[in-house]
C-alpha positions in Angstrom: 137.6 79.7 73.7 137.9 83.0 72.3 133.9 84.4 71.5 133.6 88.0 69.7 132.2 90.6 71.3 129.2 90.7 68.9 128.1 87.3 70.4 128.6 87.7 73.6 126.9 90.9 73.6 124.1 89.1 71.8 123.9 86.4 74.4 124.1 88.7 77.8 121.5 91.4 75.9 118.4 88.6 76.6 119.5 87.6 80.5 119.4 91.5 80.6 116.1 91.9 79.6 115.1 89.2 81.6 116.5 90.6 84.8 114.6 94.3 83.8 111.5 92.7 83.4 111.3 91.3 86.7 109.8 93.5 88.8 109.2 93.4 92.5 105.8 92.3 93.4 103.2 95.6 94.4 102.4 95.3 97.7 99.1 95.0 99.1 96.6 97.9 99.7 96.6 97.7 103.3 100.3 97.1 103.5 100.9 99.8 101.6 98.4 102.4 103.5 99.4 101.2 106.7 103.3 101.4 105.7 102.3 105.5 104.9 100.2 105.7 108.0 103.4 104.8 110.1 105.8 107.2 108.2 103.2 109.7 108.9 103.2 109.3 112.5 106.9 109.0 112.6 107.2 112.4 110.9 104.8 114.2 112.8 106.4 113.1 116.3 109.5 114.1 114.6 108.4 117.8 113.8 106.6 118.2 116.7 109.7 117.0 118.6 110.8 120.8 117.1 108.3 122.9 117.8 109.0 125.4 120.7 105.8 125.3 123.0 104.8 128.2 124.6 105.5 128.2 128.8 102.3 127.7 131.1 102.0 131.0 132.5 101.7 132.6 129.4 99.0 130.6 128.0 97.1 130.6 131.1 97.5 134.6 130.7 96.3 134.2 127.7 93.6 132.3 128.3 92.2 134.4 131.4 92.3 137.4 128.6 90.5 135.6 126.3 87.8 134.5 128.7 87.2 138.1 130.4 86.8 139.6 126.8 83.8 137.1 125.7 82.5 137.8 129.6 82.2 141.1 128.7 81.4 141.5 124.5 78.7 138.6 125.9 77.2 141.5 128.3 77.6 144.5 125.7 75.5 142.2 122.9 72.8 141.5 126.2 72.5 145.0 127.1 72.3 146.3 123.5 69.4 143.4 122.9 67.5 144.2 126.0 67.6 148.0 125.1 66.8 148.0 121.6 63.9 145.0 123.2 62.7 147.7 125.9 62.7 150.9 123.0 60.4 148.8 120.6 58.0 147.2 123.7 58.0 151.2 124.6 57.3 152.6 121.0 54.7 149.1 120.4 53.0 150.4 123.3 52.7 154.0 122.1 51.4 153.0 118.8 48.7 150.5 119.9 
């Protein structure tokens, strides 16, 4: 049984577009957020898996540096205020 090519192209060309139009179902919302929500998690273990953390000592160093400097801009701003509060008090007294 010897059918031409024409036909047989004819005949495969609708089982063809039968096949493309079948599409996989779209998942559901959730499925589909929480499927994002777990590559997310997986990827951010996975680059933080490459960061290089800096060693203790140094960030307690760090911090300690940190915590004297607001110590003492804390105490230049409280002198300043209670100056500048004494000079007017003084001069308010003057005037009145």
């Amino acid at each position: 049984m010897n059918i031409p090519e024409e036909q047989l192209a004819e005949t495969s060309a609708p089982a063809e577009k039968k096949a493309k139009s079948k599409t996989p179902k779209k998942e559901n919302f959730f499925v589909r957020v929480w499927k994002k929500l777990v590559k997310f998690c997986k990827d951010t273990a996975g680059e933080l898996k490459k960061v290089v953390w800096t060693p203790k000592a140094e960030v307690f160093k760090s911090f300690k540096l940190v915590v004297v400097t607001v110590v003492a801009v804390g105490l230049a701003i409280a002198i300043v205020d209670l100056t500048s509060s004494f000079i007017i008090n003084a001069i308010a007294g003057l005037i009145g």
